[in-house]
N, C-alpha and C positions, 0 to 999 in steps of 0.2 A: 471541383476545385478551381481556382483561379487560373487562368490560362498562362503556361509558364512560356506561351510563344514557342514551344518546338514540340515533337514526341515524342513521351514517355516510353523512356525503354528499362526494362527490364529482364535479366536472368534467372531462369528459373530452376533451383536446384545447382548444389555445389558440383563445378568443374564441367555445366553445361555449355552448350556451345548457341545452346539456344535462344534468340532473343525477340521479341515481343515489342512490337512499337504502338503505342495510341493517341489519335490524333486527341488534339483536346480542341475545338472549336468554339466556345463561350467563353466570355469575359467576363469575372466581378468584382469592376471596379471598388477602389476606396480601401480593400481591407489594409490593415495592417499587420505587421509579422508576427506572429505569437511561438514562434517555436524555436525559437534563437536561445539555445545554451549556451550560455557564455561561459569559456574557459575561465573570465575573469568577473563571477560572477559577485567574490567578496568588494573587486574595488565597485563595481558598479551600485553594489549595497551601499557602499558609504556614501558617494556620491548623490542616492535619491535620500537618504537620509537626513545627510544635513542642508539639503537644498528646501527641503520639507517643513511647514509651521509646526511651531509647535501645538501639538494636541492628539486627537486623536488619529489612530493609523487607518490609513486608507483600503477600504475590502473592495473597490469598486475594479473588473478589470474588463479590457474588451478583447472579445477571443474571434479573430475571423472576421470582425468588424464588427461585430456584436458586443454593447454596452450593458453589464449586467450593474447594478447594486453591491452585489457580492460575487464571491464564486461558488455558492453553493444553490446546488441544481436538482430538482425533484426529477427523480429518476421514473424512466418509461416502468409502469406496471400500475396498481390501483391506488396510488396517489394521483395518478394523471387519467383517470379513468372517464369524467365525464365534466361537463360544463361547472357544477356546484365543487367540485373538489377542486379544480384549477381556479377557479376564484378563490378558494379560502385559499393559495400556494400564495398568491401576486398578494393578496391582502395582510398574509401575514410576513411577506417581506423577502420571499425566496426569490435566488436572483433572475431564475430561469423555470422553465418548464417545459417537459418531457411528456408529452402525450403517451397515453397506452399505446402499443402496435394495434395499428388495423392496416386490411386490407381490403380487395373490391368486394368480396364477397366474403359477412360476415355470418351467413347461414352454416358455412362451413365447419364455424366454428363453437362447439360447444362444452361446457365447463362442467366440473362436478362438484361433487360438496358432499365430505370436507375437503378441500383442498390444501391448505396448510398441516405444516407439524413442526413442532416447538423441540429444541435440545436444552435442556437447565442444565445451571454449572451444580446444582447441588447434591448431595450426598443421593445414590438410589433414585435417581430420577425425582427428587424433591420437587414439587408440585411449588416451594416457597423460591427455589435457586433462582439465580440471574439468568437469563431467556441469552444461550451462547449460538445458539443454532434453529436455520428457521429455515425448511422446507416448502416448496409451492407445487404444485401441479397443473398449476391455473397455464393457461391460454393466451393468447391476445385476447383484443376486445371482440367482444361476443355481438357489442350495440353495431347497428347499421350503418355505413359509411356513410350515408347523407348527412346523417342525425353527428355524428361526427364533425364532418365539417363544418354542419352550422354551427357547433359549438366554437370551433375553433374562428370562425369568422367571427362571432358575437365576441369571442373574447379580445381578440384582436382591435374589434370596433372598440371595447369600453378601458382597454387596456393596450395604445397605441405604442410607448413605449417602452412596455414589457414584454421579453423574450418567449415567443413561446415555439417549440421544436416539436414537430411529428415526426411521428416511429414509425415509419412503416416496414411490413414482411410480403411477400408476394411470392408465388407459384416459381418455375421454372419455366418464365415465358417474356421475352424480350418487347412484346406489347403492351402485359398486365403491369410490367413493373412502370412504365412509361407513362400509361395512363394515370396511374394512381399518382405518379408525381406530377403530372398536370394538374390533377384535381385537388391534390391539398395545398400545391402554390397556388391555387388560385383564390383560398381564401386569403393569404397574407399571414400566413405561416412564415416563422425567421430560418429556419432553417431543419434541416432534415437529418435524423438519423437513422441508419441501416440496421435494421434487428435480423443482423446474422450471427445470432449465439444462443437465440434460447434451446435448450438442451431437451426440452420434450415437447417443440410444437411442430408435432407433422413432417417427420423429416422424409418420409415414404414421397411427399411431396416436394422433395427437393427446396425445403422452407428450412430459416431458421439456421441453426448449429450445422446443419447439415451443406450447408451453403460455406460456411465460416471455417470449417473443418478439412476443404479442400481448394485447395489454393488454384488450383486451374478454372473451378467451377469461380472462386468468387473472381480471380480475373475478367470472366467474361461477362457475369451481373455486374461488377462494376462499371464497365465499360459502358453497357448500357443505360444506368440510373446517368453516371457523369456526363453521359450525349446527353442527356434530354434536361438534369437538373440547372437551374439558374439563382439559387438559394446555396448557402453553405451545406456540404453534406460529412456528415460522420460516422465514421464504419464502427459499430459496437462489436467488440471482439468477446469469441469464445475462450475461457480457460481449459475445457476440455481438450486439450492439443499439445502434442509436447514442444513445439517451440515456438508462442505466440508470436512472434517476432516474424515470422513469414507472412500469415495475413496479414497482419500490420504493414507491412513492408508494399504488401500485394496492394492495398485499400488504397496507402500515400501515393503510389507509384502509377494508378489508373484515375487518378483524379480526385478521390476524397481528397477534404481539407483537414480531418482530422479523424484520432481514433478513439473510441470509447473503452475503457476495460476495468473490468471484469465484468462479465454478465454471471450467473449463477452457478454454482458445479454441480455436476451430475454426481446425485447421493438417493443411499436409500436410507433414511431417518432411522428405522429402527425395527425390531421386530417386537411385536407384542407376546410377553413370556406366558402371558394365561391363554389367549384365544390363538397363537403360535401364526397370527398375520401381521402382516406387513401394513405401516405405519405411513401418511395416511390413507385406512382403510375405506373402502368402494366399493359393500355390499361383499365386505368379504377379501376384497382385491384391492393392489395397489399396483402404482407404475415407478418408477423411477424418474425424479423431480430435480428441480433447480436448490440449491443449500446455498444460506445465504446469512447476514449478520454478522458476528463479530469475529465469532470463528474462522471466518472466511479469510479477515482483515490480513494477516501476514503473509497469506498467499496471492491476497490481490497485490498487496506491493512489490514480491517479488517482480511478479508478470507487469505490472507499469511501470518497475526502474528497469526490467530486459529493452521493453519497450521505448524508453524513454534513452536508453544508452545509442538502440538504433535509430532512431530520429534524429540526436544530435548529432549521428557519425554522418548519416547519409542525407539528411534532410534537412540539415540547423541551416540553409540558406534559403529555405522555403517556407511560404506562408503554411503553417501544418498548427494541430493543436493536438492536447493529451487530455481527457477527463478519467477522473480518478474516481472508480466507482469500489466498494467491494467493504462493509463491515464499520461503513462510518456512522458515528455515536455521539461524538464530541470537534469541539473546535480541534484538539492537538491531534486525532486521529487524521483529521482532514489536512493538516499542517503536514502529516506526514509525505500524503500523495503530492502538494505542491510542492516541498521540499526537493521531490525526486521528479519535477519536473510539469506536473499535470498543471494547466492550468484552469480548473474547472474542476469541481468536485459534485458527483451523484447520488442521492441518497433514493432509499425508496425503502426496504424494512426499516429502518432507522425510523421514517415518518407513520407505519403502519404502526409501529409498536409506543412511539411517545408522541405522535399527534405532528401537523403543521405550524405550531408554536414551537416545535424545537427548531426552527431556525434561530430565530434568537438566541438561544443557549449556543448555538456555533458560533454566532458572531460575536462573540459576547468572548467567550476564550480563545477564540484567534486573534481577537483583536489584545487578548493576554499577553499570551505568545508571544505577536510581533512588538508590544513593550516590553516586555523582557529582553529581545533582543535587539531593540532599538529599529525596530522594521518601518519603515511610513508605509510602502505598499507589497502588494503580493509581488512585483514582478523583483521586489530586492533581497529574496527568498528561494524565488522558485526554482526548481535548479541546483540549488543549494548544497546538498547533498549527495549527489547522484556520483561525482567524481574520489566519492572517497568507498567505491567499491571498486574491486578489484578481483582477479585468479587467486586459487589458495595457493598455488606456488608463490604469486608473487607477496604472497601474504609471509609465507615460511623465508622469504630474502630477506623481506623487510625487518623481520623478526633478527635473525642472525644479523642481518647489520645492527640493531641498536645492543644486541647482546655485546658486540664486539665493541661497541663505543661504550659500553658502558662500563665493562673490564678494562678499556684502554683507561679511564679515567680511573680507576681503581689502584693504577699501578703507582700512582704517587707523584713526586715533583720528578722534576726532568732537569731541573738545578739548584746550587744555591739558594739563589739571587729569588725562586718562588715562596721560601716560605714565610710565613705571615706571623705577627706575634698571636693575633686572635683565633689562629686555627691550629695552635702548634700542635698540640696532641692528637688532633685528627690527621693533619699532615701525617704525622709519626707513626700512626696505626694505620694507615695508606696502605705504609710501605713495609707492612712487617711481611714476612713468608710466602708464599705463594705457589700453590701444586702443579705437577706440568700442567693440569685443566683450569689453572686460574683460582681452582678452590682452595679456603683457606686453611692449612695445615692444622690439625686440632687431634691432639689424641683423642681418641672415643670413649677410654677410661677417665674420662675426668670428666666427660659429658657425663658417663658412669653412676662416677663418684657423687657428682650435684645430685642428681634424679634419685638415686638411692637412698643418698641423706635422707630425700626431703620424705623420703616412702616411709623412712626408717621414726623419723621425729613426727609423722601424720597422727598418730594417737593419742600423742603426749599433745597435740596440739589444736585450741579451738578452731573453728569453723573459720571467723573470719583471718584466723593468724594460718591456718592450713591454705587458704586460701590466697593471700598474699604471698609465701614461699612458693605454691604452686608457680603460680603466675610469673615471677619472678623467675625462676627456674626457668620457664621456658622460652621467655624474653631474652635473657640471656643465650639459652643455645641458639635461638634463630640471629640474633646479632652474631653470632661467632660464626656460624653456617650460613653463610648467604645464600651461598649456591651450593649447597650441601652433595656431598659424595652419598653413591646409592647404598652403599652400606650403612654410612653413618643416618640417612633420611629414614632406613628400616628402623637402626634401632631407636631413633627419635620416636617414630607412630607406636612401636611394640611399649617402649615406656610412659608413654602416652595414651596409649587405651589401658595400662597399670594403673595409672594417676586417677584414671576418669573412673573405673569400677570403684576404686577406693574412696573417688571423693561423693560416690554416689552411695556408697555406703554409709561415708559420714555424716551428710545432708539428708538422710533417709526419715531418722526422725525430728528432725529440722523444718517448720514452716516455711521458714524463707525459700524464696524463688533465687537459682543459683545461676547465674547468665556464664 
């Protein structure tokens, strides 16, 4: 991260006494802030708004000092696998890209097949359903680190200024991680991120999730990568953990300039009900993998608005950045993540399942989006949303206040000198009765009486004239019960599942469709 001129101190663990300082020694120059939540983020929206030409809305942003096209970023895995697939990412228009993780030694690592498994949204495992859920078992990259870099150099030579970021994973060893960032900055790589979250790669070896899952250990890998790095660096977080907001906390506070989330969650796909194995199968055998796709989606936002709450609280004065990874498909899904503050969004199944021309189809409905909302660029957006969460208590206040304001208005004029010719009759019925709870006094025998009628005249009456009394009938009792007493709400439902058996008897042998 950018040298903030003093060291980073941090607490580790509520109500410790213990604190942790790291020098930061390296400077990178130029950048600019990216992690400024603004409290006043609707005036500043208006502001880039109308200061904006008219036309189309602006996707371009720079994150760390980094200028993309857009904000959508081909996520670390086999979209970024080798020299031919990152050409076809920058060709068809992606803003950024995310190399596979490699490390110094890729002997170590070896893959199986099949490695993926698929979840459908349809009926019985339907073979035709919508693809909700998607399994991996895969590895880093398996290809050679040489062979690696040269790619990344070649690409950088034909493609000077487009974004391209290395992944890299390394041992538990304060040499191997140092080297290896020597060696992929040396091709002219834009910036680096930290694959501490994949969930099944080698954790015996202190790799991976296993790094990202324990906040002492990624303290001191930090520390190490930020001494030696002189590129932006971005900590990929793990969701397997119950309060991501502590690594996150841990990466910003040791010198990353930014954090990645979500990486995959640890799932086991499925069991197979005829051969009674485990899905997907390896000679019989499975392991427990990364789940990923759309499925995912609500759970990644949860864990990037935690995260995104704690950057604004303790970080909005620093250069820091958010990418929003987990279940994105569409322009509006990815509108979500920058809503809640990410600026950068990650795809990687998304591009496995509909190709590297679905960039275009994102930029394509966020650029929707932000006309509908009148947006010119991401940064009059981002953010956006993040301050309209809240505690459920303070949810249950907020609730009982507009309850109270809205029986206050209930209660009618307060003089004379308020009433109107055009609202006489509502003013009038304002103020008629009112129970000690505010509810409106109403015998239940007349509620009775209507609903009985209407039971009593249902035979003698067609379908659509049964149907018109119904309705009527119950329009009326909710206009007279606003906020109905628990007695009178029972006998509402109990004469109302009378109404619905009968009117399902009526319309039984009736073609028409009854809404």
């Amino acid at each position: 991260m950018a040298s903030l001129g003093f060291a980073h101190q941090i607490r580790m663990g509520a109500g410790s006494n213990s604190v942790t300082e790291f020098p930061v020694t390296r400077t990178r120059p130029g950048w600019r802030r990216s992690c400024n939540f603004s409290k006043n983020r609707i005036g500043l929206r208006i502001l880039a708004s109308e200061n904006h030409a008219a036309g189309e809305p602006d996707l371009s942003v720079t994150v760390n000092g980094l200028k993309m096209p857009n904000p959508f970023v081909i996520g670390s895995g086999p979209p970024g696998t080798n020299y031919t697939v990152m050409k076809r990412a920058f060709d068809e228009g992606w803003g950024a890209v995310i190399a596979k993780t490699v490390s110094l030694d890729a002997a170590k690592v070896v893959n199986v097949t099949p490695r993926y498994a698929k979840l459908r949204a349809g009926a019985n495992g339907s073979l035709k359903g919508q693809i909700i859920g998607w399994e991996n078992i895969e590895l880093i990259s398996d290809r050679p680190l040489e062979t690696m870099l040269k790619e990344f150099k070649q690409l950088k030579e034909e493609y000077p200024d487009r974004i391209l970021i290395a992944s890299i994973m390394e041992e538990y060893d304060k040499a191997a991680w140092q080297e290896l960032i020597d060696r992929v900055e040396e091709t002219g790589i834009d910036a680096i991120e930290i694959n501490f979250s994949c969930p099944h790669g080698m954790p015996e070896r202190k790799m991976g999730a296993a790094v990202g899952q324990d906040c002492a250990l990624l303290e001191e890998v930090c520390g190490w990568i930020n001494e030696k790095a002189t590129v932006p660096v971005w900590a990929k977080m793990t969701p397997n953990i119950t309060d991501i907001t502590q690594p996150a906390r841990v990466a910003l506070s040791t010198g990353c300039e930014g954090v990645s989330a979500i990486n995959t969650i640890m799932s086991v796909m499925g069991i197979n009900l005829d051969s009674l194995r485990p899905e997907p199968c390896v000679e019989g055998y499975s392991t427990p993998g990364g789940y990923s796709s759309k499925a995912v989606h609500p759970i990644a936002l949860a864990k990037v608005m935690s995260i995104a709450q704690m950057m604004k609280k303790e970080f909005g004065d620093k250069d820091c950045s958010l990418s929003g990874i987990g279940g994105v498909e569409t322009g509006g899904e990815a509108a979500e993540f920058i809503l809640l503050g990410a600026s950068t969004v990650q795809v990687c199944t998304g591009v496995m399942m509909h190709g590297y021309g679905l960039v275009n189809q994102l930029c394509t409905e966020l650029k929707d989006f932000m006309k509908k909302h009148n947006f010119s660029s991401i940064e009059d957006f981002r953010g956006a949303s993040l301050d309209y969460f809240t505690t459920h208590m303070d949810l249950v206040r907020r609730q009982q206040e507009a309850i109270r304001e809205r029986r206050a208005v209930k209660k009618g004029l307060q003089s004379d000198r308020d009433w109107t010719g055009d609202g006489f009759v509502k003013e009038t019925e304002s103020m008629m009765c009112l129970g000690n709870e505010g509810t409106r006094c109403i015998d239940t025998n007349v509620a009775a009486t209507q609903l009985l009628h209407s039971l009593s005249m249902a035979d003698q009456l067609e379908l659509d004239q049964f149907m018109e009394a119904y309705c009527n009938t119950l329009k009326k009792l909710k206009e007279a019960l606003e906020e109905p007493q628990k007695e009178s709400m029972e006998f509402i439902n109990h004469m109302h599942s009378q109404l619905k058996e009968l009117m399902d008897h009526k319309t039984s042998g009736d073609s028409r469709e009854v809404s």
